[in-house]
Structures are given as C-alpha cells and as structure tokens.
N, C-alpha and C positions, 0 to 999 in steps of 0.2 A: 505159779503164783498169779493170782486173779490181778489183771489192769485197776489199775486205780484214775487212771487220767477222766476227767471233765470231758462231758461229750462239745463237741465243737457248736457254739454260739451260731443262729440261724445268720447270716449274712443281713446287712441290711435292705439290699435290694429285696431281698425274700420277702421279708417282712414287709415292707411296702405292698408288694404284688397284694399277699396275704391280707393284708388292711384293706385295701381299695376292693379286693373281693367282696369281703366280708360287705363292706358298707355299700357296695352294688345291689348284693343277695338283701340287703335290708332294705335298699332303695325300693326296690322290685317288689317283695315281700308289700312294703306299707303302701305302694302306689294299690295293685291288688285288692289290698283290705279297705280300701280309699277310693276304686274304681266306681264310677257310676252303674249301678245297674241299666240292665236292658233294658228300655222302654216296653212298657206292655202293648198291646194289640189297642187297648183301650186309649192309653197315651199316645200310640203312631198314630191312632185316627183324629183324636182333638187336632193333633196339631196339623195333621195331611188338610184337613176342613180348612184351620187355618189361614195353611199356604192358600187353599182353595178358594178362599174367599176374596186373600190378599191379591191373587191374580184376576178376579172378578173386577177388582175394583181399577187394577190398572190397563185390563180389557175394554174395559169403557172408557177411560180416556185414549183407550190405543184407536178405538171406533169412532172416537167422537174428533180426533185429533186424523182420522183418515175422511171422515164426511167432510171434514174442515179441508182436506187436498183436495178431494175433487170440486168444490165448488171455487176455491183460489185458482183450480187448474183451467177454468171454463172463465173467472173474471180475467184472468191475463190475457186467456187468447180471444175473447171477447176485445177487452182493450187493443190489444197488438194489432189487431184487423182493424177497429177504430183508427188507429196511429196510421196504419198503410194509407186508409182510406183520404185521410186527411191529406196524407202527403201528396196522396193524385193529386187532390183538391186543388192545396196550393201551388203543384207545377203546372195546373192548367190555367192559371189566377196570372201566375209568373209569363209563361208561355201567352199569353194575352196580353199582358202589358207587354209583352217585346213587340209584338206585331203591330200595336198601335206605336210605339216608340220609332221602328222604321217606320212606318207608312207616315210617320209627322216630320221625319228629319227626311225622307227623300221630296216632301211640298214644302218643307218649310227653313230651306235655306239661305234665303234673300230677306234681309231688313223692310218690312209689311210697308212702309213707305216708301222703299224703291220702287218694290213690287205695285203699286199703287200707281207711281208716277208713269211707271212705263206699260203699265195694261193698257191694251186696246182695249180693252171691255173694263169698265172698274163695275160693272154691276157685278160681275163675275168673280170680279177678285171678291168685289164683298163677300158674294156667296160661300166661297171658299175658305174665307179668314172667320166666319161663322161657323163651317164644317173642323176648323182647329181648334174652334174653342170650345165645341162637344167635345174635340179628342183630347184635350186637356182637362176636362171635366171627367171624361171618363177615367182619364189616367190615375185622376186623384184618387176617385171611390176605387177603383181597381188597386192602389198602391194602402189605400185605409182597410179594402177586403185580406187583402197579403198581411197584412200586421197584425187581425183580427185573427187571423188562420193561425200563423205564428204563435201569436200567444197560444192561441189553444192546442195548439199541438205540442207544443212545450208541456203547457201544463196533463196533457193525455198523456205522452212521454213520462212521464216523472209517474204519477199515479200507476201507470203499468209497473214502472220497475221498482215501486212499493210495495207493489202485489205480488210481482217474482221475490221480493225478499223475504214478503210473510209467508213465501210458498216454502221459500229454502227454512226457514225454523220449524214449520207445520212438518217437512216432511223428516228433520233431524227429530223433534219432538215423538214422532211416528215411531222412526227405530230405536229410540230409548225406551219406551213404553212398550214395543212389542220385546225389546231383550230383557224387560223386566217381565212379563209375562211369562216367556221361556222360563227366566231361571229360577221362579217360583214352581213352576212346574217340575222342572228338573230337581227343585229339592225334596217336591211334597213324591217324588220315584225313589228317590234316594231313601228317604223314610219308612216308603214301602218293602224297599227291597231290604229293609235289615229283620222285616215278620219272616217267618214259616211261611213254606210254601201252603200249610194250610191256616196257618192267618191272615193269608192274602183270601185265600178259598172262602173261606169265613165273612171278612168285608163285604166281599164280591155279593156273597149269598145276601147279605143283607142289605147290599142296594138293590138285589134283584125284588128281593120282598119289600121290599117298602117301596118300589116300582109297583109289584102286581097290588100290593095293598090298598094305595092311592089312586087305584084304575077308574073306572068309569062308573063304578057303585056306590060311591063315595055320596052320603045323605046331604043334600042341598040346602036340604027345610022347603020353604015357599019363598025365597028370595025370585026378586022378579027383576030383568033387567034396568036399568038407568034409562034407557032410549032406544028405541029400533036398532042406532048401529052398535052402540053396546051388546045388544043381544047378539047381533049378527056379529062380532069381533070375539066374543065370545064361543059363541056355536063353533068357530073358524078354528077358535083355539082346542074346542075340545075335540076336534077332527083330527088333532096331531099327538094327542097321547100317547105315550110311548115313545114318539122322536127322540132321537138322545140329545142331551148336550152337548154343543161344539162348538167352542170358540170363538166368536166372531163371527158365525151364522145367521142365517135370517131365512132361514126357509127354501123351500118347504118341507126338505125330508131332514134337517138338520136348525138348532136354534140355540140360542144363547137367550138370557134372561129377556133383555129389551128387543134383540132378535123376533123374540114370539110376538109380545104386546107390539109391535110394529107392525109385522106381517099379519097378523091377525085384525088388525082396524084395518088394515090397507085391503084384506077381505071385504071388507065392510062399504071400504070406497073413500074410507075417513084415509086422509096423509098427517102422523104424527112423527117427531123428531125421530132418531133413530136409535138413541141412550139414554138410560135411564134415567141420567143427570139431566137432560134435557126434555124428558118426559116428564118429566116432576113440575113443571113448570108450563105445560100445557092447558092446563085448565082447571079450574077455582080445584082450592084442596078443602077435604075433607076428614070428619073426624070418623072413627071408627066405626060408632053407632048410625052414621049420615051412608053407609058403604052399601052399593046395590049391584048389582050380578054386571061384571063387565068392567065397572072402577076400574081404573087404576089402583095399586098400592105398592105404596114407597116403603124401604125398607132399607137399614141404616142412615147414622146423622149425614151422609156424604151419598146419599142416594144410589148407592151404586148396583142395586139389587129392586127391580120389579118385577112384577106380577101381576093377573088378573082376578078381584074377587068374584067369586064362585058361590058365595050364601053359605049360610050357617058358619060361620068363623073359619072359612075354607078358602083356600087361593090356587089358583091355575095358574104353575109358573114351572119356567126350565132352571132345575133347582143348581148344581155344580157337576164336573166331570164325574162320570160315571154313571151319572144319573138320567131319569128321563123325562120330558114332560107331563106333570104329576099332580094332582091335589094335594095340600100340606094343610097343617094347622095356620093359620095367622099368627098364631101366638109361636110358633117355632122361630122366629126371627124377630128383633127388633122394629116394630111397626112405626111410621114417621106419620103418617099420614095416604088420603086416596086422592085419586085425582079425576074429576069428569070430563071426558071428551065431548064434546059438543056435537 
C-alpha cells in the first residue's frame, strides 16, 4: 500500500539560506545589468589630457613656489651674514668703550679739586682734565653708536627670522604641490593601464605622428619676428624640436612649457620669469591679430600654459607628457592673450 504521508516542510533555517541566495543572485544579476561600461580609448584619452593638463597647472605653481626657495634661501643667508657682521660691529663698539672706561677710572680717582690743590704743576693737571673730557665725550658718541647698532641688529634679527618663516611655508607649499602633481599623474597611468595593450600602441602611435606632423615643415606664411631677440628666442626654440616634455625642465635636452619660452630668450640674452603665470606679465599683452613670430602666448584663464608664436596661426610650445616640442594650431587651446619681450 502506497504512503500517503506529507512530505516534510523545508525547515526554516533552509529557507532563509534559500532567500538571501536568491536575493544575492539578483543583487549581482542587477549590479551587472547596471555596471558602468568600459571607458573607450577615446574617453581614457579626454580624460588622461585632463589629468594632463590638471598637473600642468599645479607644475607651475610647484616651479614658481621653488624659484620662490631659492631666492628666500640666498635673502636669509644674505641677512644671517648681515646679523653676524653687525654683531662684530657692536662687540668692537662695546670693546672700545671698556678700554676708554678703564683708562678714565685708573686717572680719574681723586675729586679734580684735590687733585688741583695738590699738583705741582696745575698747568698739567689742566692738561689732563681736558684729556677726560674728550674721553667723556667719546664715551657718549661710543655708548649713542652701541644703541644705534642695537636697534638695528634687532631689527636685521627679526626680518631674517621672517624670512626663515616665509622659507618654512615656501618649502611645505613645495611638497603639497609636487604630491599633487604626482598623483595626477599616477591617475592619468591608472587610466591608461585599464586600455589594451594595443590601445595604449594606438595613443602612442598618435602622439608619435602628430610629433613628426608638427616638425620643421610646418607653413609659417611671412610672419616676421617682433625684435632681433624675438627672432633669436625663437630660432633657439626651434633648435630643440623634438625634445620631449618633462616636468619641471628647462633645458636643454628636456622642457616643460614655460621651461622652453625661458631658456629660449635666455638664448637670446633676454632673462624672463621662469612660469608661465609669471611670464604673462612680463610685457604689454596682446591681441591675437597684434601676434608676431617670437610672442609670447598665454593660454588658459589661469595662465598656466605657454608658448612661442610661430606665424600663420601656429605656436612653438612643449605641449604635455608624451609629447615633444612641436608646432600646434593656436586655436587647439584656449588663447588669453600674447605677450612682448622687450
């Protein structure tokens, strides 16, 4: 005779288990269907540039925030040698009034009317209470030189250790700005590294070409230099074509944007700032149509990108990592204005 009994009821633990499965396998299921696609080759390059850019910009203050140490590093020790010197000053100032202070107390112990009364010679004594009262005169100017020394060595003091304190933020400001550089970098590698090995091959190929594209053949027109050292800053620059871009560079087998336009005038003999931000501001600006072979040209609201114009709507500049000192359009960047070196 066939059982009839009810098969036994899942436990409730079971079911539990069975549930939270279930609703994992869904969680999982609808994350998936809900996953961001992969960035394209196209998308990891916008934003690599980005990063690319975002580090250009905090490069230049990492450069312009280290030209800023070395010159704090040469006023302290400028002042500090000031400060020593002073200090001779005034121990030879001090040292002099002691020497007159004995030489009056071993003549000048006796009340000038004893001494008077009982000189054999009072022409003598005169003589001599005349020679105390130059050392009393000198002692004065000598103790007015000592106070005048004072003050100012106080006040040299204090301005030095102003300068060591602007030093100490200059050089924290330094390492904030180069670890913000790093780790723009380090993201715009991170980005890289999620292409193909042949979407990396890809990029690559295309800064190589737009490297050789931008070469030396690149049509000028008739643009004629601004000034003799215009031309000559210019000529200097296109001597280094091909250099690659690097960091914080300045020549000569290696440049960064304000890198080149620096060492390139300094070719010339002209000494300009050493950042772009600070190049901007070297001499009268100009409009785009006013722009002649050698310019300057500013590029972004925050200046953090220059270059040299080249004629025909062309600029000579070390463009971003990967890339090399190159002709570009003008118009491929945000133009702010030019600038003429005098």
């Amino acid at each position: 005779m066939a059982s009839h009994r009810r098969p036994k009821p899942p436990s409730r633990t079971r079911v539990t288990v069975l549930t939270a499965t279930a609703a994992a396998a869904v969680a999982l299921t609808s994350q998936a269907a809900h996953a961001d696609p992969k960035p394209t080759k196209t998308e990891v390059k916008a934003k690599v540039d980005k990063l690319y850019d975002e580090a250009e910009q905090a490069n230049e203050k990492y450069t312009g925030a280290k030209e800023q140490q070395g010159k704090l590093e040469k006023q302290v020790s400028d002042l500090q040698d000031k400060v020593a010197r002073g200090q001779d000053e005034l121990n030879e100032l001090r040292d002099g009034l002691g020497s007159m202070a004995s030489a009056q107390y071993r003549t000048g112990g006796i009340d000038p009317s004893i001494q008077l009364f009982l000189s054999s010679n009072p022409d003598d004594y005169l003589e001599k209470a005349s020679t105390l009262d130059q050392i009393s005169a000198q002692q004065a100017e000598s103790l007015s030189q000592i106070q005048a020394k004072q003050r100012s060595l106080a006040q040299e003091r204090k301005e030095a250790q102003g300068k060591v304190n602007d030093l100490a933020d200059t050089r924290e400001e330094l390492g904030k700005k180069k670890k913000e550089v790093q780790g723009k970098l380090a993201d715009a590698q991170k980005l890289l590294n999620t292409l193909t090995a042949a979407e990396r091959a890809s990029l690559t190929a295309d800064d190589a070409r737009a490297n050789r594209g931008a070469g030396d053949r690149v049509d000028l027109g008739a643009s004629v230099p601004a000034s003799q050292r215009a031309g000559s800053a210019f000529a200097a620059a296109q001597g280094v074509i091909g250099s690659p871009y690097v960091y914080g560079a300045s020549g000569p087998g290696s440049f960064d944007c304000s890198g080149l336009t620096s060492w390139a005038y300094a070719q010339a003999g002209v000494s300009i700032p050493r950042t772009s931000e600070a190049q901007a501001n070297a001499g009268p600006h100009l409009g785009m149509s006013q722009l002649k072979q050698g310019d300057l040209v500013i590029f972004y609201g925050d200046a953090h990108h220059v270059g040299l114009y080249a004629g025909n709507g062309m600029v000579l500049h070390a463009p971003k990592p990967g890339a090399q000192v190159r002709y570009e359009s003008i118009n491929n960047m945000p133009f702010q204005f030019g600038v003429r070196i005098a």
